[in-house]
PDB file as gemmi writes it, atoms N, CA and C in Angstrom:
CRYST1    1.000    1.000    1.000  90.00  90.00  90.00 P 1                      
ATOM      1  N   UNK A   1      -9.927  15.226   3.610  1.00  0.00           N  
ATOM      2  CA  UNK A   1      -8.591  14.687   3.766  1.00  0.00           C  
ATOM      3  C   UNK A   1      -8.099  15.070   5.162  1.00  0.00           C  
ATOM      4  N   UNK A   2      -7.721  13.765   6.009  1.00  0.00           N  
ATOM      5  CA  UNK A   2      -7.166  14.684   7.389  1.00  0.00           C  
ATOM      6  C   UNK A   2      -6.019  14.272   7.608  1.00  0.00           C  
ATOM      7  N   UNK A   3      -4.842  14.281   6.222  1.00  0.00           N  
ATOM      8  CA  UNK A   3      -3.432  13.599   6.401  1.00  0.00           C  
ATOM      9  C   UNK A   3      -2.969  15.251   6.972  1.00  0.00           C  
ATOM     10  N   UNK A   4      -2.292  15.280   8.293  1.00  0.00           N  
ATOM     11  CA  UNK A   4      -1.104  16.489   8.569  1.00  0.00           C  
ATOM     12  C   UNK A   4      -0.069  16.599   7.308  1.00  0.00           C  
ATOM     13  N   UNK A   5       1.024  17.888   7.530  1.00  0.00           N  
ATOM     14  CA  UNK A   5       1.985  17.567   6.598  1.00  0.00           C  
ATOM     15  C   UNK A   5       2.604  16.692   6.937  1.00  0.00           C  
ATOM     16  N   UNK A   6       2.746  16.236   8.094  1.00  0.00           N  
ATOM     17  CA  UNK A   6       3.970  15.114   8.454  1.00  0.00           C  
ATOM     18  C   UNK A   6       3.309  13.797   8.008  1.00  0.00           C  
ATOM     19  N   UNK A   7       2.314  13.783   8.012  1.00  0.00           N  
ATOM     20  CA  UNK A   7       1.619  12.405   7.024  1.00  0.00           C  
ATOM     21  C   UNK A   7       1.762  12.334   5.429  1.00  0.00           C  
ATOM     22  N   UNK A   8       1.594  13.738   4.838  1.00  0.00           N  
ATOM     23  CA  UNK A   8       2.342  13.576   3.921  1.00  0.00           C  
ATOM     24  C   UNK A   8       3.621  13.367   3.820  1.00  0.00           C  
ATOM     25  N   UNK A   9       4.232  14.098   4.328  1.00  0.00           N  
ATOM     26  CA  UNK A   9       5.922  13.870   4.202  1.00  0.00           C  
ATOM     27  C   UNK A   9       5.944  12.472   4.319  1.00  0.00           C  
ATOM     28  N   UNK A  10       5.768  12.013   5.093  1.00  0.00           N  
ATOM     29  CA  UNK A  10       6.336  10.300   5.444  1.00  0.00           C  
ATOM     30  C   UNK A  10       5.940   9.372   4.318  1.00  0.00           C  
ATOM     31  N   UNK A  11       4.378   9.547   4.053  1.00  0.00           N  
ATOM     32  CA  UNK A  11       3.849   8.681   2.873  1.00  0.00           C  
ATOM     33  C   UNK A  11       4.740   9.190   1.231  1.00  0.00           C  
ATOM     34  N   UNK A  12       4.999  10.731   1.249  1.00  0.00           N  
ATOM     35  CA  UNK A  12       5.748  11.196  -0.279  1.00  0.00           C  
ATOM     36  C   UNK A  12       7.231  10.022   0.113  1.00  0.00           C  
ATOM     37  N   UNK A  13       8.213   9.926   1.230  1.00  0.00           N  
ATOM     38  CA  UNK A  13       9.078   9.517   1.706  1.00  0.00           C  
ATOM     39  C   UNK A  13       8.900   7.754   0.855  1.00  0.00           C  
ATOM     40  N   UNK A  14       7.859   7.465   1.500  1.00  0.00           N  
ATOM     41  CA  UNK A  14       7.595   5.956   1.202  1.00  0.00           C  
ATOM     42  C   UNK A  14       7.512   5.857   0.004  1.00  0.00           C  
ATOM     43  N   UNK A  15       6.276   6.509  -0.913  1.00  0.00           N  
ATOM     44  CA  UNK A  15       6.364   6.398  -2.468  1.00  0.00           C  
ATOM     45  C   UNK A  15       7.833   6.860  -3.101  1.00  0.00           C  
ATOM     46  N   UNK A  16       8.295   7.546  -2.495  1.00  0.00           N  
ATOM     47  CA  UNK A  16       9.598   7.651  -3.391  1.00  0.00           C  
ATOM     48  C   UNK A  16      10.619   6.789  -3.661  1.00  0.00           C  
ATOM     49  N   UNK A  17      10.912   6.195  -2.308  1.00  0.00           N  
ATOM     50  CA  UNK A  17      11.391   5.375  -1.564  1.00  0.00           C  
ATOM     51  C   UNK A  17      11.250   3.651  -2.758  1.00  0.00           C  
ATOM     52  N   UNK A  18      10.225   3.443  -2.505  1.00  0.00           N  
ATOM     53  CA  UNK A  18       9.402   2.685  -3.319  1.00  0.00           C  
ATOM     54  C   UNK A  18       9.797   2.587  -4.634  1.00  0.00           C  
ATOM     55  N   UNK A  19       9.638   3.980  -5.398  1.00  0.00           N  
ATOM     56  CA  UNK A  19       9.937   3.968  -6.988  1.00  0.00           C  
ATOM     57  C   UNK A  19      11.499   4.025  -7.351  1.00  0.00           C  
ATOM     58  N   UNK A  20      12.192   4.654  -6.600  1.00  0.00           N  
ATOM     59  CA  UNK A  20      13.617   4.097  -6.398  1.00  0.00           C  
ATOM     60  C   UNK A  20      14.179   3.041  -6.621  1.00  0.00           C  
ATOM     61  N   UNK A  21      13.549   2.054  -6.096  1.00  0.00           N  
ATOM     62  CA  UNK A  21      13.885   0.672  -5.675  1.00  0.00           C  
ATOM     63  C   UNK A  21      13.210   0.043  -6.973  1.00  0.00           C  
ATOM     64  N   UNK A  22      12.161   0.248  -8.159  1.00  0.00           N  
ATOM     65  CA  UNK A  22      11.941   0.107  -8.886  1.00  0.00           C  
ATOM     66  C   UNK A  22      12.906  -0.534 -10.727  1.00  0.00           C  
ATOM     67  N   UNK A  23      12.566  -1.666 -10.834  1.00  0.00           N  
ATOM     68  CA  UNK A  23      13.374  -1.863 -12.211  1.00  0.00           C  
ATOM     69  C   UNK A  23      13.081  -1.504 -12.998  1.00  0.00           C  
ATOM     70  N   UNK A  24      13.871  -1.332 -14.003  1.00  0.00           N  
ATOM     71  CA  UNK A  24      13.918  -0.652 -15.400  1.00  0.00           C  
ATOM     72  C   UNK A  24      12.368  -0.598 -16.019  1.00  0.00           C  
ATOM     73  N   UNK A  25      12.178  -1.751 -16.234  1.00  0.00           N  
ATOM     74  CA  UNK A  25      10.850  -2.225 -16.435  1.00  0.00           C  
ATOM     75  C   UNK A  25       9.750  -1.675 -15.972  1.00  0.00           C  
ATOM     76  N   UNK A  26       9.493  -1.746 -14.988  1.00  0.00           N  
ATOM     77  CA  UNK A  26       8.608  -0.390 -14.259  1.00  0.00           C  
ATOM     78  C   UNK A  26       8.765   0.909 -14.096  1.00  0.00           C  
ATOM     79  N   UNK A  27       9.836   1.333 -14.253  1.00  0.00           N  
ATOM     80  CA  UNK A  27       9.896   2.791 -14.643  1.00  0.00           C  
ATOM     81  C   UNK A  27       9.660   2.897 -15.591  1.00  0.00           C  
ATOM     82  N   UNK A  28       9.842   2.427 -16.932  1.00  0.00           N  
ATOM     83  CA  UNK A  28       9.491   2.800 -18.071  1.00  0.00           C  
ATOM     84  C   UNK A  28       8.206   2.560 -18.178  1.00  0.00           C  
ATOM     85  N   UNK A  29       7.702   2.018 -17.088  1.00  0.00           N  
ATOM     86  CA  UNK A  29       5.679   2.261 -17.468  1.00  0.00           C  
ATOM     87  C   UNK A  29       5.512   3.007 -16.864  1.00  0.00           C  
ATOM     88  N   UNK A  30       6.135   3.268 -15.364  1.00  0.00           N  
ATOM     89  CA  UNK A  30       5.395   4.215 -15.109  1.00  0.00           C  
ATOM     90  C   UNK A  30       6.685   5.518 -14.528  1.00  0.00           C  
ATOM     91  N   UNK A  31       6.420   6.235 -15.280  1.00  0.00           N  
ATOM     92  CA  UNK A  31       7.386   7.341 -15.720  1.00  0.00           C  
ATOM     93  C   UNK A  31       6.977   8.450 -13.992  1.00  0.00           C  
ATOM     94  N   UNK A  32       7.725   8.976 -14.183  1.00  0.00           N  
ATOM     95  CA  UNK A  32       7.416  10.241 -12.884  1.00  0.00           C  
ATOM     96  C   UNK A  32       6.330  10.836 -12.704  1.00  0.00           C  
ATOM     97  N   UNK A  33       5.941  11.124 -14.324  1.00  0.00           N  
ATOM     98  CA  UNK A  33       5.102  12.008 -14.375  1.00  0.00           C  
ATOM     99  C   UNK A  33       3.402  11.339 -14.197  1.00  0.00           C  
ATOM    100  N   UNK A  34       3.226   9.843 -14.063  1.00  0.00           N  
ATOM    101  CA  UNK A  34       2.348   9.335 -13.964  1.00  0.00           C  
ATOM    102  C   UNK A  34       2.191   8.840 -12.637  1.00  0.00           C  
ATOM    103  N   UNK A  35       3.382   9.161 -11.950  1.00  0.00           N  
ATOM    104  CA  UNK A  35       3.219   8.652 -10.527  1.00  0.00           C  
ATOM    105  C   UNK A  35       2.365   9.991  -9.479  1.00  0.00           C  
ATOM    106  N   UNK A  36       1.482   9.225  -8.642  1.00  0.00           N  
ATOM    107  CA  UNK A  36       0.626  10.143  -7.759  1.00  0.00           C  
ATOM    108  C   UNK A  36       1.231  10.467  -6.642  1.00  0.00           C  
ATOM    109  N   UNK A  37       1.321  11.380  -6.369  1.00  0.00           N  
ATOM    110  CA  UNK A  37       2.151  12.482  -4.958  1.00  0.00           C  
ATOM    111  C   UNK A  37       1.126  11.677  -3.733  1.00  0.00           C  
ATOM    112  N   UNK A  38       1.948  11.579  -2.886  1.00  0.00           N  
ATOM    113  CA  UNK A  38       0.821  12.116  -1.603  1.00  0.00           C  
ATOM    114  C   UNK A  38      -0.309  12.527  -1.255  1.00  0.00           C  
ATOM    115  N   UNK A  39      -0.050  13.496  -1.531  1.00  0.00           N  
ATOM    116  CA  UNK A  39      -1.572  14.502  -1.265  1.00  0.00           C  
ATOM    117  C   UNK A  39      -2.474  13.796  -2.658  1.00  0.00           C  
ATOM    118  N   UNK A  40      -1.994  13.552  -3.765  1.00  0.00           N  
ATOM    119  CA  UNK A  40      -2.932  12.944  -4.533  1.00  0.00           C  
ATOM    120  C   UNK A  40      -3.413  12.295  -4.372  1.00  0.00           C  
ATOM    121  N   UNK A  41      -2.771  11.032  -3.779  1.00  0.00           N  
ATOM    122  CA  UNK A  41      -3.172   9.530  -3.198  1.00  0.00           C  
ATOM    123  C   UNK A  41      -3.948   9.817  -2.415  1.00  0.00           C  
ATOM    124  N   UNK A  42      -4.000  10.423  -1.398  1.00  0.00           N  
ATOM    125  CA  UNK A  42      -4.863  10.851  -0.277  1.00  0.00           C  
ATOM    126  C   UNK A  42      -6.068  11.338  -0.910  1.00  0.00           C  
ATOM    127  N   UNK A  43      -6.067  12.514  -2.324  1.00  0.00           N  
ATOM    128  CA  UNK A  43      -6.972  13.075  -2.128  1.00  0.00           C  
ATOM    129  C   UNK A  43      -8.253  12.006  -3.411  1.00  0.00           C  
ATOM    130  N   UNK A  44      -7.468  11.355  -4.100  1.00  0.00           N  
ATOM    131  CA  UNK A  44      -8.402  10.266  -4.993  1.00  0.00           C  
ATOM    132  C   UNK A  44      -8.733   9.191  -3.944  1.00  0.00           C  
ATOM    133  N   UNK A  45      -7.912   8.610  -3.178  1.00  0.00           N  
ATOM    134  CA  UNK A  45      -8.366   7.303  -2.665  1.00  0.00           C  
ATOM    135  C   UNK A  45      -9.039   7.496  -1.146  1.00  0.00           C  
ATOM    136  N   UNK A  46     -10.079   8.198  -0.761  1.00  0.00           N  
ATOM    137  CA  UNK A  46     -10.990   8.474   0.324  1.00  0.00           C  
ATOM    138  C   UNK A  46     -11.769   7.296   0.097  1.00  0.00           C  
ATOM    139  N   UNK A  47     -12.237   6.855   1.678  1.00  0.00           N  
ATOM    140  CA  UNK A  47     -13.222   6.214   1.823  1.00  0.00           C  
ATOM    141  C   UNK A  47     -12.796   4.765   1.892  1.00  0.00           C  
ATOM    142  N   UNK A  48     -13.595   3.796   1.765  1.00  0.00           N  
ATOM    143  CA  UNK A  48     -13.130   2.550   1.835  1.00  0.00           C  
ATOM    144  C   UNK A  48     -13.235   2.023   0.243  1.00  0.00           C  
ATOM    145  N   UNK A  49     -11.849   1.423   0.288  1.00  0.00           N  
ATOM    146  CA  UNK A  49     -11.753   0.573  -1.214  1.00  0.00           C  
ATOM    147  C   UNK A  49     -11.237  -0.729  -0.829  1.00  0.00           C  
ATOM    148  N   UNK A  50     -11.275  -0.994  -1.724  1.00  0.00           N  
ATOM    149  CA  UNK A  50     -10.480  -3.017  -2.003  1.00  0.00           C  
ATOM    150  C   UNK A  50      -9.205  -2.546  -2.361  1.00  0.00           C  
ATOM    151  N   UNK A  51      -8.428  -3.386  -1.700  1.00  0.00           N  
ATOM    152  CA  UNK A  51      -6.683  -3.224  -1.770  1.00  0.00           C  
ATOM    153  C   UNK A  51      -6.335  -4.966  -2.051  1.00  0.00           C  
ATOM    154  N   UNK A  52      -5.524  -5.387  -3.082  1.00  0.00           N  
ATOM    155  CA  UNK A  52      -4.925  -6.625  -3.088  1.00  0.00           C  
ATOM    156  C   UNK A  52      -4.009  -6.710  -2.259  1.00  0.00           C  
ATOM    157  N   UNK A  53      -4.065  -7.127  -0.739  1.00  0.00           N  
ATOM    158  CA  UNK A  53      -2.621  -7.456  -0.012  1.00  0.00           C  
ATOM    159  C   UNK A  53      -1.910  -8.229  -0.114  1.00  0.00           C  
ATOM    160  N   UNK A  54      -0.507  -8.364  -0.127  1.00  0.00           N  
ATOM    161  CA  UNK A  54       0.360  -9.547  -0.582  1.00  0.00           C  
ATOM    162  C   UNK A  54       1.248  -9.551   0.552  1.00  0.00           C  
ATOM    163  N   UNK A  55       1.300 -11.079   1.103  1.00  0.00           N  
ATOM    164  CA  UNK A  55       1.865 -11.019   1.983  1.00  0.00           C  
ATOM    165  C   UNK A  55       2.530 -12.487   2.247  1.00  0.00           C  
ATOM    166  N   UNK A  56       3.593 -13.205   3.081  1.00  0.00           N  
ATOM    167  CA  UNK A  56       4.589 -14.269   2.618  1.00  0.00           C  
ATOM    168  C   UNK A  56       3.998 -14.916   4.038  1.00  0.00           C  
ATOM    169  N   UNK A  57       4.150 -16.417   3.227  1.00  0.00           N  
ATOM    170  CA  UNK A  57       4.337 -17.417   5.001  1.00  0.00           C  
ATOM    171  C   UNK A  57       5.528 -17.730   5.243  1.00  0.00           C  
ATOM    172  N   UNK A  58       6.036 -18.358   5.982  1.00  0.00           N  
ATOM    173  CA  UNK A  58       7.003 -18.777   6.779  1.00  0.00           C  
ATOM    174  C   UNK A  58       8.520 -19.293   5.827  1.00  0.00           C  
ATOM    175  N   UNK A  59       7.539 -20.462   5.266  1.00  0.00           N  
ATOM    176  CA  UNK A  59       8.784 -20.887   3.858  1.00  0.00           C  
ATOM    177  C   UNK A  59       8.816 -19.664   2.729  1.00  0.00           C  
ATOM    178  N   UNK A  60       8.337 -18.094   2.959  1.00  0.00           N  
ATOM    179  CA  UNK A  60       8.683 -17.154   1.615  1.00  0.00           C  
ATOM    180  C   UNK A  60       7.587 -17.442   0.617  1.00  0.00           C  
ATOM    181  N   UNK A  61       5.953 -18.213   0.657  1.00  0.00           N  
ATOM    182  CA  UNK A  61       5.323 -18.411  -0.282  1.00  0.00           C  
ATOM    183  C   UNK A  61       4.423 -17.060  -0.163  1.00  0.00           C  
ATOM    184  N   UNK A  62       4.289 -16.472  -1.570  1.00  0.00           N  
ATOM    185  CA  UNK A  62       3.500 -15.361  -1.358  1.00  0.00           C  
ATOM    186  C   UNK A  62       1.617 -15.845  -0.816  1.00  0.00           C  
ATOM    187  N   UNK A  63       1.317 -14.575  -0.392  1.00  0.00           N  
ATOM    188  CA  UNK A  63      -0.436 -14.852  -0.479  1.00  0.00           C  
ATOM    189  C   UNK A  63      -0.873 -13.492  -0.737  1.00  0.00           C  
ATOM    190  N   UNK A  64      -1.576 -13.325  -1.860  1.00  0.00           N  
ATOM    191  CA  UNK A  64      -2.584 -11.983  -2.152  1.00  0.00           C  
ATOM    192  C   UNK A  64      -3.706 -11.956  -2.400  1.00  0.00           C  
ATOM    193  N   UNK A  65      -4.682 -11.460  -1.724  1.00  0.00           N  
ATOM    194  CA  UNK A  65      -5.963 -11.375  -1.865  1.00  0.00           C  
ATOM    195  C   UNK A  65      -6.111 -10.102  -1.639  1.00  0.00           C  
ATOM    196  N   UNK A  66      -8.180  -9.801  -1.987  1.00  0.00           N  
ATOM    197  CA  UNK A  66      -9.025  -8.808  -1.571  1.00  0.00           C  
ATOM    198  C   UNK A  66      -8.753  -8.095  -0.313  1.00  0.00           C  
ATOM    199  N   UNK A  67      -8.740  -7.237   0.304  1.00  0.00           N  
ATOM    200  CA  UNK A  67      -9.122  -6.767   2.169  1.00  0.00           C  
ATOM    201  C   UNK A  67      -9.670  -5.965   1.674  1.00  0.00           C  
ATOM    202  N   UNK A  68     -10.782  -4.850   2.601  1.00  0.00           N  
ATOM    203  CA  UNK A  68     -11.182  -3.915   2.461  1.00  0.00           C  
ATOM    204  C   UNK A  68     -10.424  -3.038   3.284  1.00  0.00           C  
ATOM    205  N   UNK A  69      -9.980  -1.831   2.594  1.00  0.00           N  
ATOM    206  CA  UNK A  69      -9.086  -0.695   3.267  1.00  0.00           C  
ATOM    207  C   UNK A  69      -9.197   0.499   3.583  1.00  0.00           C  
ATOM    208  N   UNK A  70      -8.720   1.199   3.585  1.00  0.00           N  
ATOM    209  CA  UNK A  70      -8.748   3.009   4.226  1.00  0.00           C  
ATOM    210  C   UNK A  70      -7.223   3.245   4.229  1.00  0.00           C  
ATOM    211  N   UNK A  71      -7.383   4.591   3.450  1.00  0.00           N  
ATOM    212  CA  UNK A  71      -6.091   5.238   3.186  1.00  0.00           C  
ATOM    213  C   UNK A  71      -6.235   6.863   4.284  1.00  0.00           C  
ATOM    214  N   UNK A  72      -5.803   6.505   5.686  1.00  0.00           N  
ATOM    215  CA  UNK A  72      -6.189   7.494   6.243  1.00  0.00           C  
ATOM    216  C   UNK A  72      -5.007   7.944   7.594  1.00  0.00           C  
ATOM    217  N   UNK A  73      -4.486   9.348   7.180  1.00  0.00           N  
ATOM    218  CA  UNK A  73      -3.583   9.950   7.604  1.00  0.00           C  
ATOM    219  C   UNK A  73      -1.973   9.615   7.314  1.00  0.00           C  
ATOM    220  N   UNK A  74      -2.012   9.209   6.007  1.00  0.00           N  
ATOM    221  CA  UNK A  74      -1.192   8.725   5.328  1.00  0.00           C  
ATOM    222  C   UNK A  74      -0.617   7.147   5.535  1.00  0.00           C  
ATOM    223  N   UNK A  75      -1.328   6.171   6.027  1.00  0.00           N  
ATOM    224  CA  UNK A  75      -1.163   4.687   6.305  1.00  0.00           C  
ATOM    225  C   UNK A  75      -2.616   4.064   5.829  1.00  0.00           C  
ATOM    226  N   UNK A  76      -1.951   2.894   5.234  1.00  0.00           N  
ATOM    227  CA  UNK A  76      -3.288   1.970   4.725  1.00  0.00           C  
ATOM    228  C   UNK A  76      -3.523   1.152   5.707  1.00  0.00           C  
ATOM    229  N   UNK A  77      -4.841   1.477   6.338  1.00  0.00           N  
ATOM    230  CA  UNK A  77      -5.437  -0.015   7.308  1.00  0.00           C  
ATOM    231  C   UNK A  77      -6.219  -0.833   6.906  1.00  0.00           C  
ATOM    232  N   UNK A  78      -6.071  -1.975   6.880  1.00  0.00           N  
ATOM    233  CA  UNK A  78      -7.068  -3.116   6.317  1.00  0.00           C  
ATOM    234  C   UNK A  78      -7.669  -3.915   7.147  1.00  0.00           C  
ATOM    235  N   UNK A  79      -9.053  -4.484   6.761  1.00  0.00           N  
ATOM    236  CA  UNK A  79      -9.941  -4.905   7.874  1.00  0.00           C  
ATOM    237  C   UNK A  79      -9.582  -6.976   7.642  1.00  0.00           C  
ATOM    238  N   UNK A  80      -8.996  -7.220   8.466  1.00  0.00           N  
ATOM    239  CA  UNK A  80      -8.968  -9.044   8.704  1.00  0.00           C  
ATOM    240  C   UNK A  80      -9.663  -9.314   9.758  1.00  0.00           C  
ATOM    241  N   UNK A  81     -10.187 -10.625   9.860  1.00  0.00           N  
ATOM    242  CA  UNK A  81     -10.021 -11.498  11.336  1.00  0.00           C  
ATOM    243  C   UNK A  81      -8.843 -11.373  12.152  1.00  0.00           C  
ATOM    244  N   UNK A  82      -8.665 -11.589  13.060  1.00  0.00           N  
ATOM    245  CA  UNK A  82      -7.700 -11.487  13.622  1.00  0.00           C  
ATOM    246  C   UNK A  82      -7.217 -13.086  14.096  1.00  0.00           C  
ATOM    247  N   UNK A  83      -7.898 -13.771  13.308  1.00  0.00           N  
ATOM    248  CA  UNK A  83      -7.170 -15.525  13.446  1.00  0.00           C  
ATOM    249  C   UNK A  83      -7.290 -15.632  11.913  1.00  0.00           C  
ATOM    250  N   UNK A  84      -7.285 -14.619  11.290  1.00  0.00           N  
ATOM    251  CA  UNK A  84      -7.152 -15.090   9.630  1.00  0.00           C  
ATOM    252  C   UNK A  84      -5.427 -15.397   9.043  1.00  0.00           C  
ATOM    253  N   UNK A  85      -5.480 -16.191   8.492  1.00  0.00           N  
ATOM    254  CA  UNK A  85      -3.895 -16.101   8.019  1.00  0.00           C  
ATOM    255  C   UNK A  85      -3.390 -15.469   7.731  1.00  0.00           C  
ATOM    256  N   UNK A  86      -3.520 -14.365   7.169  1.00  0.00           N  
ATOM    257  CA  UNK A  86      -2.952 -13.190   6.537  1.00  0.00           C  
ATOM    258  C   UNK A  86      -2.734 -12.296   7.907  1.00  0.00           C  
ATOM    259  N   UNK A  87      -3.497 -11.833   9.064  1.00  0.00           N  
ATOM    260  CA  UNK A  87      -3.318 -11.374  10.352  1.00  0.00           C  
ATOM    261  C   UNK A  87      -2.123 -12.145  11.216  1.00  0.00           C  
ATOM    262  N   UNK A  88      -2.166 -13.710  10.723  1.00  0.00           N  
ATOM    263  CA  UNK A  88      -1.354 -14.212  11.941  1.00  0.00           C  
ATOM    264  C   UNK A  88       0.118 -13.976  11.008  1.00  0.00           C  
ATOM    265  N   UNK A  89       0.389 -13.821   9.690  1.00  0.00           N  
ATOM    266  CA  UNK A  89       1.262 -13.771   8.748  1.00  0.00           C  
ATOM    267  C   UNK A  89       1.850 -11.859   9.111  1.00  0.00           C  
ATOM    268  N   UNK A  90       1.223 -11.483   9.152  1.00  0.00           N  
ATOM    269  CA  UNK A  90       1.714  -9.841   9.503  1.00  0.00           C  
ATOM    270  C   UNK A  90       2.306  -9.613  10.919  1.00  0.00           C  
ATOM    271  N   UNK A  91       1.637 -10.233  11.815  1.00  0.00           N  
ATOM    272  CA  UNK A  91       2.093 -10.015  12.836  1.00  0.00           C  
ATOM    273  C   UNK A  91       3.396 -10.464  13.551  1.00  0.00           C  
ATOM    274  N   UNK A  92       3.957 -11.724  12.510  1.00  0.00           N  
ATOM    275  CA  UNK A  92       5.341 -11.848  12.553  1.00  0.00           C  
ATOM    276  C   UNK A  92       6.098 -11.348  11.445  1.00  0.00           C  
ATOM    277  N   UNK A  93       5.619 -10.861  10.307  1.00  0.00           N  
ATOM    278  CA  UNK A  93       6.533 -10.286   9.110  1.00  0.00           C  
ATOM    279  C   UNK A  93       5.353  -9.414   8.598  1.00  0.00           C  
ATOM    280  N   UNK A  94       5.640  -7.940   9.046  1.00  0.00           N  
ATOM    281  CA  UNK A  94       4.942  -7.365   9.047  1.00  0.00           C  
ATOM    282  C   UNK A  94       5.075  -6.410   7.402  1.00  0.00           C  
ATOM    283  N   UNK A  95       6.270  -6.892   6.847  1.00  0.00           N  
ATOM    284  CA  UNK A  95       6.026  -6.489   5.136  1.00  0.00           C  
ATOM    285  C   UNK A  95       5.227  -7.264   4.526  1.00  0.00           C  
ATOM    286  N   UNK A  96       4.797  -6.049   3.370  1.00  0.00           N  
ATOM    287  CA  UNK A  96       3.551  -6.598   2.822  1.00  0.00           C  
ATOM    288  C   UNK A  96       3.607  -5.672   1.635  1.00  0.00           C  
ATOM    289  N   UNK A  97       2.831  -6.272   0.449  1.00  0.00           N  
ATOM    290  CA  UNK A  97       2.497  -4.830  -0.427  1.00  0.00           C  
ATOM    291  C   UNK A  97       1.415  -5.082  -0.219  1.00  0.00           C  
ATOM    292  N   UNK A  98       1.069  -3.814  -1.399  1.00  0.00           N  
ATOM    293  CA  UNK A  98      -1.037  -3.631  -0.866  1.00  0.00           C  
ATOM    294  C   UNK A  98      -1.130  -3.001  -2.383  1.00  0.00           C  
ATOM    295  N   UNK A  99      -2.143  -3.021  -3.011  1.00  0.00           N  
ATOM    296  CA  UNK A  99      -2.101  -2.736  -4.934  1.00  0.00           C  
ATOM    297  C   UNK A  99      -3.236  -2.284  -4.384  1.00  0.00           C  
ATOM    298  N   UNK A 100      -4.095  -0.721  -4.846  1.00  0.00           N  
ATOM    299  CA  UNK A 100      -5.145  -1.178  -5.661  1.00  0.00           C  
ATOM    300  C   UNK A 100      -5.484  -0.021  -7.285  1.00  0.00           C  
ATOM    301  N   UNK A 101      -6.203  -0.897  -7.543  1.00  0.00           N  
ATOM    302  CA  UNK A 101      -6.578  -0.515  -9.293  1.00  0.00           C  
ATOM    303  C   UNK A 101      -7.809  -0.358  -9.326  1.00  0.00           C  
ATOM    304  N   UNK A 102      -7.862   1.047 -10.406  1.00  0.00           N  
ATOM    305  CA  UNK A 102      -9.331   1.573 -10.275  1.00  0.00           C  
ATOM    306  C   UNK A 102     -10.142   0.608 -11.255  1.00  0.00           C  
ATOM    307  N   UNK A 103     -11.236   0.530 -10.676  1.00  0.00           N  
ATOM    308  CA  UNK A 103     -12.063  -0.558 -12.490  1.00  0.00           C  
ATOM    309  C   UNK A 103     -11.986  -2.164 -11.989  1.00  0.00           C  
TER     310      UNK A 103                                                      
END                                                                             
């Protein structure tokens, strides 16, 4: 794991941040106590995995697919083309979610 504390701090910041903003509905699945810290996230998700990125075009239509990713120093980087739609879609609206699920 080579997240600093300040990589944690920022990423605990974001997940919290995140579950906050969360509806009823999803908190009640996923309760506090099932949610992964930082340093957890960091320390289960090493290496490269598949992340579903979701990300909007112009008129607000979503797009989510496969990327292959890395969860490293507390930021997820994902590998695109760089004339792929999803690249030319980030680089003007650079929100996005990113899922991934073990299995």
């Amino acid at each position: 794991m080579d997240e600093t504390a300040a990589d944690l701090a920022g990423l605990q910041r974001l997940l919290d941040e995140s579950a906050s903003r969360a509806g009823p509905h999803l908190r009640s699945i996923f309760a506090p106590a099932l949610r992964l810290s930082a340093a957890e996230a960091c320390e289960r998700l090493t290496g490269i995995r598949i992340w579903t990125v979701a990300t909007s075009s112009a008129a607000g239509r979503p797009l989510a697919a496969p990327l292959d990713g890395v969860l490293h120093r507390g930021r997820l980087h994902v590998a695109t083309a760089p004339t792929a739609v999803r690249a030319r879609q980030l680089a003007v609206r650079p929100a996005a979610s990113a899922t991934y699920l073990e299995g």
